[in-house]
C-alpha positions as CSV (number, residue, x, y, z in Angstrom):
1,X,74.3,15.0,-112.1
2,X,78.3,14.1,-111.1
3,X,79.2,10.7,-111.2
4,X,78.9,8.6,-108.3
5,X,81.9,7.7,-106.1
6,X,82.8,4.4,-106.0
7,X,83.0,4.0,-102.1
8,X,86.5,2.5,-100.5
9,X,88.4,3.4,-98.2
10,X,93.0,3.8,-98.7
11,X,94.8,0.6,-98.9
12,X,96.4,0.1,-95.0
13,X,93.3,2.1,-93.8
14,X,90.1,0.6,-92.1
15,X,86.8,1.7,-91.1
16,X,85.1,-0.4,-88.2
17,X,81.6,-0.9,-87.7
18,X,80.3,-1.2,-84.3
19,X,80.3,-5.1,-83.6
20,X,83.9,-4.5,-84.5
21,X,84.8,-1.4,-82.0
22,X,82.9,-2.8,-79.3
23,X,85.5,-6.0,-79.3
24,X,88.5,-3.4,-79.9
25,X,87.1,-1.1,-77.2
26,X,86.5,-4.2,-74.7
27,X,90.5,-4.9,-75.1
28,X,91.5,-1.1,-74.7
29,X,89.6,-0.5,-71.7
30,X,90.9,-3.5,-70.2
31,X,94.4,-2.2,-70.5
32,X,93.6,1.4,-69.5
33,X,92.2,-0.3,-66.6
34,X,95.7,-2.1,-65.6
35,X,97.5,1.0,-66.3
36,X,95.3,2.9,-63.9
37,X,95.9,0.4,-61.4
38,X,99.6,1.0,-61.5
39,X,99.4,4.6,-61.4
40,X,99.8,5.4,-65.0
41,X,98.4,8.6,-66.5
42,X,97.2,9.7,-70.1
43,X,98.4,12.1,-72.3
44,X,98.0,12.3,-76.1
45,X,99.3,14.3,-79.1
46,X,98.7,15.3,-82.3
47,X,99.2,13.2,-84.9
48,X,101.7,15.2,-87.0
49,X,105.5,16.2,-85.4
50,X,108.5,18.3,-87.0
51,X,110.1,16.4,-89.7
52,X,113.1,17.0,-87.5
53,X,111.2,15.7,-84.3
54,X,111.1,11.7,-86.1
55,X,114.2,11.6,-88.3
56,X,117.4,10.2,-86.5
57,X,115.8,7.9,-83.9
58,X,114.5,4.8,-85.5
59,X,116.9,3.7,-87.6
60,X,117.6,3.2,-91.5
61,X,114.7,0.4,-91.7
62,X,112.6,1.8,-89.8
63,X,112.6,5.8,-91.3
64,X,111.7,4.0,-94.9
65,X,108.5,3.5,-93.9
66,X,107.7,7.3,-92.4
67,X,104.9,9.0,-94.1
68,X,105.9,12.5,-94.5
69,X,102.9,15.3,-95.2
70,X,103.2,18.5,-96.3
71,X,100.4,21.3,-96.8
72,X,100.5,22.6,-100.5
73,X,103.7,24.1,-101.6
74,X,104.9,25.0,-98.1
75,X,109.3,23.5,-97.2
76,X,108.8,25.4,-93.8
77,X,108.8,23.1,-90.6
78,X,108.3,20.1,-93.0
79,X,106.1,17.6,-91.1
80,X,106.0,13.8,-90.5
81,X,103.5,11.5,-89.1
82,X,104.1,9.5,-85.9
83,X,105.4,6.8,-86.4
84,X,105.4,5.2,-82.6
85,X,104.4,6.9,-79.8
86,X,108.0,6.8,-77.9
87,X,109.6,9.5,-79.9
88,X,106.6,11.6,-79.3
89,X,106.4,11.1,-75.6
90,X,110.5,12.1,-75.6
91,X,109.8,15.2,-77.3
92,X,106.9,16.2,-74.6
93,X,109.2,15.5,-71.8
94,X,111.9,18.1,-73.1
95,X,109.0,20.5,-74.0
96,X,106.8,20.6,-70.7
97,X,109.4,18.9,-68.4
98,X,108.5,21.8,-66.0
99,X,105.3,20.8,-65.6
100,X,105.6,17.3,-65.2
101,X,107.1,15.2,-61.9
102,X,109.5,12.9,-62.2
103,X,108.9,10.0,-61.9
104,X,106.5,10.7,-64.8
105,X,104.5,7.6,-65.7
106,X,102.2,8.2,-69.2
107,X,100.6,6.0,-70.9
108,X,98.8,6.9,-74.8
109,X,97.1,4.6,-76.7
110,X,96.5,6.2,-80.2
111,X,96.9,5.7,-83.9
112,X,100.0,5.5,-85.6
113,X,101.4,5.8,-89.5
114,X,103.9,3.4,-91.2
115,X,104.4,2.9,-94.9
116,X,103.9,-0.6,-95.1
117,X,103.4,-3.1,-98.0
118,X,99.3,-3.7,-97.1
119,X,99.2,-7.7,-96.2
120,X,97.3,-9.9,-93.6
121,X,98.5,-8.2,-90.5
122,X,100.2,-5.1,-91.5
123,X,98.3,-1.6,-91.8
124,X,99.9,1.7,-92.8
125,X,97.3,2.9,-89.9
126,X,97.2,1.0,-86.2
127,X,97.1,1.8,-82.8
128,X,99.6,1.6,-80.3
129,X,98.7,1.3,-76.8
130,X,102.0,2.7,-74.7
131,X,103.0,3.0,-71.0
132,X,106.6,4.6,-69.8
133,X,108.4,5.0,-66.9
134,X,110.8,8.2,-66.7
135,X,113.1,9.6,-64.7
136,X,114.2,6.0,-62.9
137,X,117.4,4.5,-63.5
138,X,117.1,1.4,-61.2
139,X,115.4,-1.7,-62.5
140,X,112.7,-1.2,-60.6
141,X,110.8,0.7,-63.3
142,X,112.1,-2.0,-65.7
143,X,110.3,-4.8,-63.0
144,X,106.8,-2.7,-62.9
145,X,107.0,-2.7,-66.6
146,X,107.3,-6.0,-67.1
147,X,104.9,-7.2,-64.2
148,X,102.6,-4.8,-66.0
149,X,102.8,-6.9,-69.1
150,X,102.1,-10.2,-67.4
151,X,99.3,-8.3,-65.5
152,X,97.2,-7.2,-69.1
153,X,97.9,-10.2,-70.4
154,X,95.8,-12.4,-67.8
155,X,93.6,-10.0,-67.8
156,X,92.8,-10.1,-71.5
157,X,93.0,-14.1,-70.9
158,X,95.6,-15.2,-72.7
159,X,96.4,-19.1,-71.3
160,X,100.0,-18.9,-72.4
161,X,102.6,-16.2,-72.7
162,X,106.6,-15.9,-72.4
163,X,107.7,-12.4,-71.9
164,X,111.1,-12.4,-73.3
165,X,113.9,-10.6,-71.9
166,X,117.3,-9.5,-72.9
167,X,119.8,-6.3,-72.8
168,X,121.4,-4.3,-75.4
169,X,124.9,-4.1,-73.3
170,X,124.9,-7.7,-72.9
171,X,123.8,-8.5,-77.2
172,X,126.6,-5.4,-77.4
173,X,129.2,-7.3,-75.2
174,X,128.5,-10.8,-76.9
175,X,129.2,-8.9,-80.1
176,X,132.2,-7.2,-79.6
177,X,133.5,-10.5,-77.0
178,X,133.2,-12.8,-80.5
179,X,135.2,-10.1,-82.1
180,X,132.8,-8.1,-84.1
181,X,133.9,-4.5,-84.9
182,X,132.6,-1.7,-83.1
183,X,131.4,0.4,-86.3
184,X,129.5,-2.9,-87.5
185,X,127.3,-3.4,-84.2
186,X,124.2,-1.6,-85.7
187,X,124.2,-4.4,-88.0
188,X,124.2,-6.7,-85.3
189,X,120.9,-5.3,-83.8
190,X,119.4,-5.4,-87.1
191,X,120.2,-8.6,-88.3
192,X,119.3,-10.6,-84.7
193,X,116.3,-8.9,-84.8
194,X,115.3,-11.2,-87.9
195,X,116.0,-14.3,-85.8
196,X,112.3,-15.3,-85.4
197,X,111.9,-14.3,-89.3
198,X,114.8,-16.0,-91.1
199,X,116.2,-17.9,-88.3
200,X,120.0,-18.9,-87.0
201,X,121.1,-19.9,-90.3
202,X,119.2,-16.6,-92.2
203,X,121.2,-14.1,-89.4
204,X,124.6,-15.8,-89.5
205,X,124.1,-15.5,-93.4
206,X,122.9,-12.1,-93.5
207,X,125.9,-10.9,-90.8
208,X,128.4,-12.7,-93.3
209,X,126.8,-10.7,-96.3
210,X,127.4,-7.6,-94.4
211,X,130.8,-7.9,-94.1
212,X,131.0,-9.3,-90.3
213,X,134.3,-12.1,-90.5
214,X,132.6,-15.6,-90.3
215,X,134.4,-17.1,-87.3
216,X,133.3,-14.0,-85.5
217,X,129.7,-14.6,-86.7
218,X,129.8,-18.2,-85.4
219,X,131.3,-17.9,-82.0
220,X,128.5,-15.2,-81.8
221,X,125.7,-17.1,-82.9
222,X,126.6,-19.9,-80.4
223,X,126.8,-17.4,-77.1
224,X,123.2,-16.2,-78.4
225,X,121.8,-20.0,-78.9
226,X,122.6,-21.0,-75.4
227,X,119.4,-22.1,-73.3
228,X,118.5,-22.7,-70.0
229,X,115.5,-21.2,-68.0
230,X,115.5,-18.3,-66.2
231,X,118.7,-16.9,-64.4
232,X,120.4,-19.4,-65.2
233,X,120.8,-19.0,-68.5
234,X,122.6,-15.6,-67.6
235,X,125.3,-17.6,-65.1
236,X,125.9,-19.5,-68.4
237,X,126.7,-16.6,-70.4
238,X,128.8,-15.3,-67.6
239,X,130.9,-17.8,-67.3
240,X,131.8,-17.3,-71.0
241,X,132.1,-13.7,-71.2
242,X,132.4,-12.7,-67.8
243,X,130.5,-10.1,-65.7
244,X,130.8,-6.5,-65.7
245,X,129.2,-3.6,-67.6
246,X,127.4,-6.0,-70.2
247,X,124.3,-5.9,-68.7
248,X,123.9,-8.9,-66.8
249,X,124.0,-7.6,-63.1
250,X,120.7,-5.5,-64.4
251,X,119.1,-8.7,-65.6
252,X,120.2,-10.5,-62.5
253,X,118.2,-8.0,-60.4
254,X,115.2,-8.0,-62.6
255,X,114.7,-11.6,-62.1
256,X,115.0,-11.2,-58.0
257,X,111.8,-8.5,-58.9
258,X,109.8,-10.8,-61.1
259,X,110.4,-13.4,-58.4
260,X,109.3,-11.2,-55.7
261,X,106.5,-10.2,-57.7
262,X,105.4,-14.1,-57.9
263,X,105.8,-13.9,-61.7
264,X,106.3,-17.8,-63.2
265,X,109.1,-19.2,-65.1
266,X,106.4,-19.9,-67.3
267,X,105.6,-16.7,-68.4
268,X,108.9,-15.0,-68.7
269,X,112.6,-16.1,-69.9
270,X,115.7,-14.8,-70.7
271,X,116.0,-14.9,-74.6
272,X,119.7,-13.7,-76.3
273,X,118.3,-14.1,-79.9
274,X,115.6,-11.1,-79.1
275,X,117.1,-7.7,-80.4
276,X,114.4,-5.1,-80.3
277,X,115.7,-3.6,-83.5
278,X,114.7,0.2,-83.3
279,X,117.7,2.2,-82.7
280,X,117.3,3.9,-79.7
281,X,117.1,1.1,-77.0
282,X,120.0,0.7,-74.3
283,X,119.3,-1.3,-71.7
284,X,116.8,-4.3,-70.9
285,X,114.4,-5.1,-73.3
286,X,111.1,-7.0,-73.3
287,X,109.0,-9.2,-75.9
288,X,105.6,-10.5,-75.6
289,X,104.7,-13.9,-77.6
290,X,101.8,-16.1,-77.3
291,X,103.6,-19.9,-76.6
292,X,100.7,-22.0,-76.7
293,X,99.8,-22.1,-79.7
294,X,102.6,-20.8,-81.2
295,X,101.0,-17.0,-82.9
296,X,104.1,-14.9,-82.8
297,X,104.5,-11.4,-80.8
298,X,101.5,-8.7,-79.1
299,X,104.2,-6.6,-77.1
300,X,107.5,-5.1,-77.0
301,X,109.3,-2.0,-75.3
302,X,112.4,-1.8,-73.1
303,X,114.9,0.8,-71.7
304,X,116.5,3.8,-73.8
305,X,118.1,6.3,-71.6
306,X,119.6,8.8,-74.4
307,X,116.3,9.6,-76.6
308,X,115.0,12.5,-74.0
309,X,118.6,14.2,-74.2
310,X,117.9,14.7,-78.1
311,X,115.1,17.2,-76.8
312,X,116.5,18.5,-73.4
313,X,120.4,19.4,-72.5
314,X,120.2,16.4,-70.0
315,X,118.8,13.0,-71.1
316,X,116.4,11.0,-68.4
317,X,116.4,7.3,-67.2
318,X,113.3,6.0,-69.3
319,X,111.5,2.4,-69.6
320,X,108.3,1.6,-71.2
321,X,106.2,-1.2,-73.4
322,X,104.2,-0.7,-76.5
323,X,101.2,-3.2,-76.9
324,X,100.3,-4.0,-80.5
325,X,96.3,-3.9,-80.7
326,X,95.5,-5.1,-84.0
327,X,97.7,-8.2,-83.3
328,X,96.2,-8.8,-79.6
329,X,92.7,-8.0,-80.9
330,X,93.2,-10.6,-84.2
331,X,94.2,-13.3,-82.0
332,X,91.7,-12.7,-79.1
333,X,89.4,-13.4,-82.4
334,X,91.0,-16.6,-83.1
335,X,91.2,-17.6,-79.8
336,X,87.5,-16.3,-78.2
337,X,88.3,-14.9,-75.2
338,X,86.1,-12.1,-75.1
339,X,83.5,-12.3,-72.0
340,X,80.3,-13.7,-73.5
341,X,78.3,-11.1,-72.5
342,X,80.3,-9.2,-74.8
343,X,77.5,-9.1,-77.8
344,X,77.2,-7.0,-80.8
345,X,75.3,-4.0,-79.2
346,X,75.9,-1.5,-76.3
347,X,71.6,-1.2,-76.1
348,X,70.0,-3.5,-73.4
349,X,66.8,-2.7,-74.1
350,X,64.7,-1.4,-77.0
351,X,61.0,0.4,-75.9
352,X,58.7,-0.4,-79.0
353,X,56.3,2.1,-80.6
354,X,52.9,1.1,-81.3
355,X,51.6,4.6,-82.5
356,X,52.4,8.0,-82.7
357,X,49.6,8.3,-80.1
358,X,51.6,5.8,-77.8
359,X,55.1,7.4,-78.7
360,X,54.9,9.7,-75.4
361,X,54.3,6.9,-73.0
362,X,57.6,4.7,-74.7
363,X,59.4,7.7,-74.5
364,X,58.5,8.3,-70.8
365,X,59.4,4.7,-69.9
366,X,62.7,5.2,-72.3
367,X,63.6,8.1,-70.0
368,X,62.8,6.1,-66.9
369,X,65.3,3.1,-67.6
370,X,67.8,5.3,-68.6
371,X,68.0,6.7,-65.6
372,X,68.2,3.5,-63.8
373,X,71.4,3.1,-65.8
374,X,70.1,1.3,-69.0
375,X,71.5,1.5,-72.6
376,X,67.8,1.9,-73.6
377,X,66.6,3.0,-77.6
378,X,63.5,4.1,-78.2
379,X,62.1,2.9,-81.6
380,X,62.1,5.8,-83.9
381,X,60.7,4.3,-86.9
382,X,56.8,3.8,-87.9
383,X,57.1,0.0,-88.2
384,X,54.8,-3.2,-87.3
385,X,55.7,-4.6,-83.8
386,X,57.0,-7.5,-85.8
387,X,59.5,-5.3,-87.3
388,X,60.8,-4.0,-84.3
389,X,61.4,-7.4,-82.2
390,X,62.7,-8.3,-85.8
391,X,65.2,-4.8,-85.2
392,X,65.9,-5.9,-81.4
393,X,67.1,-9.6,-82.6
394,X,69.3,-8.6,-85.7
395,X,70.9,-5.8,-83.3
396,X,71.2,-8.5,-80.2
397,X,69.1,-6.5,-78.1
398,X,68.4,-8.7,-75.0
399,X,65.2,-6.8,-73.7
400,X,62.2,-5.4,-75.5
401,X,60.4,-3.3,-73.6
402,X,56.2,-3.2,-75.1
403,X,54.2,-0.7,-74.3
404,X,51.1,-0.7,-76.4
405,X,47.3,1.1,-75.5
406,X,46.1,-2.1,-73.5
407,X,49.7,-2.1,-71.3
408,X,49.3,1.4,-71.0
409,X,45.7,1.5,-69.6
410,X,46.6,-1.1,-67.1
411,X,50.0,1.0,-66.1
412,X,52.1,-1.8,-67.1
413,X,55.0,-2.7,-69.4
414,X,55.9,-6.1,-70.9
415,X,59.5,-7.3,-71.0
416,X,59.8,-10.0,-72.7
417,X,63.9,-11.4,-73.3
418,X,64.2,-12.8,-76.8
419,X,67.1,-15.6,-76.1
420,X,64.2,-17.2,-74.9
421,X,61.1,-15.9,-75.0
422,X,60.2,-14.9,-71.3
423,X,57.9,-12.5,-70.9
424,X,56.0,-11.0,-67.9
425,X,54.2,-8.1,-67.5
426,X,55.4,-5.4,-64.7
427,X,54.2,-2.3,-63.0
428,X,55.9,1.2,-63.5
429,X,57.6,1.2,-60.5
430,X,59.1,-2.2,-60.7
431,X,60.8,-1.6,-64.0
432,X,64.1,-1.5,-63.8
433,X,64.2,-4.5,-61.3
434,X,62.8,-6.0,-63.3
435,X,64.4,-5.8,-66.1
436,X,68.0,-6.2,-63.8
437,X,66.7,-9.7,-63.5
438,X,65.9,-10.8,-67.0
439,X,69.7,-9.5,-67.6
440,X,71.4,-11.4,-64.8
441,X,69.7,-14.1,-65.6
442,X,70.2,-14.3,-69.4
């Protein structure tokens, strides 16, 4: 006989049992369900690209941590696995931009692959849940986008959010206005992208390290530091670097949207620190964070106009948002906001089996409530009645539906709800109102 396997799964991987997909299900759905509402619609693809297809749109950072897979000895058409699904979405555009109009508005919520040190929080397998806008260049996409956000995020019932906004013209013209060198800009992005992390002093010492001149550092640092609410922390900044192509006018007209869209000063702000640090971003961009209490970031996304034109001769306008799900669904934990109905089964009622001679009528009345619209199990096993309310209770089955030879001589069925006990005894017919009641009233 072989040895036995010891059973695990791969560091960074997970299984989840059912209690478990029912919560992360409850949160998908309840984004799909936003993203519907605003006209978004689904796509998906596989889960391996082209080598080629990844490489050259993240950044250094970021490429570190791309799996790569190949099939035996094979170099042909190497192949990576997705590491977000943006680049992926760019690549579909250029490859079936015939059949798609523009505007095009997708959304994909699927799994994604990142070589990450395994740690509380981080997985080398996650999903992303995505939503884009392409083929607009006005902020008007940039405004759904964000309204979007703010939209999922009371719906999921988070009390306190700031979506944070900023541009990568305007961290580009605050950069190059304190004097930092064009060539050196990536390691602006990169290093400001830390400020949550490492803080001021952290980025104006990693800047310095990277061979940015110190004054230049400072006077930057002290443009990205200044703070007042809404828009007019951008007529603050403006007086200091002036307007122009920097990025500003954009943000300008995205606050008149959220305004018109009656999203509060509460829930969004203007934030120069926030960098977005994947390379391929070039306009507005957007964080989520939970304020209250302070538990760090669930969203990103923003604008980047040039990553379709690496697929196609002519790039498109394109904004979108990527929702972290492990990180909304770990702190929807912590926090309890899932609905309270929201239990550890899908099955409302279980039909018990007395005897293989009573198995045809539970199955009948089985057959009956599902077709009222019931998540109804049918006992399968040869076990005591005991057993089986025992199997209802551990499962959090609400209902048990008894059928045994007495109930079924007299053409009735006993519900009984085991939260607390009620039980009453109903006729055929009246079933499934029946059993509505002992659910709306549970």
């Amino acid at each position: 006989m072989s040895k036995t396997i010891a059973p695990r799964s791969p560091k960074g991987f997970r299984d989840f049992l059912p209690e478990t997909m029912l919560r992360r299900n409850y949160v998908l759905e309840s984004i799909k369900g936003i993203f519907h509402r605003f006209g978004f619609e689904p796509i998906d693809t596989p889960v391996l690209e082209l080598h080629e297809t990844l490489f050259g749109k993240y950044g250094e950072d970021a490429e570190q941590l791309i799996f790569t897979a190949q099939h035996g000895r094979s170099t042909k058409d190497p192949l990576a696995m997705r590491y977000d699904l943006t680049v992926p979405l760019a690549r579909v555009v250029g490859q079936y931009e015939s059949q798609l109009n523009l505007p095009f508005k997708r959304y994909h919520i699927a799994p994604v692959f990142r070589g990450e040190r395994p740690q509380r929080g981080r997985y080398r397998e996650f999903w992303q849940c995505d939503a884009d806008i392409v083929g607009v260049a006005g902020m008007s996409a940039d405004a759904e986008i964000v309204v979007m956000m703010h939209e999922i995020l009371h719906r999921l019932g988070f009390p306190q959010f700031v979506i944070k906004i900023n541009h990568r013209k305007l961290l580009t013209a605050i950069g190059e206005f304190s004097g930092v060198p064009q060539a050196q800009l990536p390691d602006l992005y990169r290093s400001v992208d830390k400020f949550d992390k490492i803080g001021a002093d952290g980025v104006k010492r990693e800047l310095i390290e990277r061979g940015i001149d110190g004054e230049a550092v400072s006077r930057m640092m002290d443009l990205l530091q200044l703070k007042e609410r809404g828009i007019g922390s951008l007529e603050l900044i403006a007086e200091t670097i002036g307007d122009g192509d920097n990025g500003l006018d954009d943000l300008r007209e995205l606050a008149d949207a959220l305004a018109d869209a009656s999203v509060a000063l509460d829930h969004y702000d203007f934030d120069f620190t926030m960098a977005r640090g994947l390379g391929y971003y070039t306009g507005p961009i957007f964080e989520t964070v939970i304020s209250a209490p302070n538990l760090g970031s669930i969203s990103g996304g923003g604008r980047y106009d040039n990553l379709i034109g690496m697929f196609r001769r002519q790039s498109l306008p394109t904004t979108g948002t990527s929702f972290g799900i492990e990180r909304i669904i770990h702190l929807m934990d912590e926090l309890d906001l899932y609905p309270p109905q929201l239990g550890g089964t899908l099955v409302q009622v279980l039909v018990t089996v007395f005897s293989d001679e009573t198995r045809r009528a539970s199955a009948r009345i089985g057959r009956q409530l599902r077709a009222a619209g019931f998540n109804t199990e049918v006992y399968l096993g040869r076990r005591k009645l005991g057993r089986q309310l025992a199997h209802a209770d551990k499962k959090g089955i609400p209902i048990v539906a008894i059928a045994g030879p007495d109930e079924i001589e007299a053409g009735v069925v006993k519900l009984r709800r085991l939260a607390d006990g009620q039980e009453d005894a109903v006729a055929d017919d009246a079933l499934a109102d029946a059993v509505a009641d002992l659910l709306s009233d549970s």
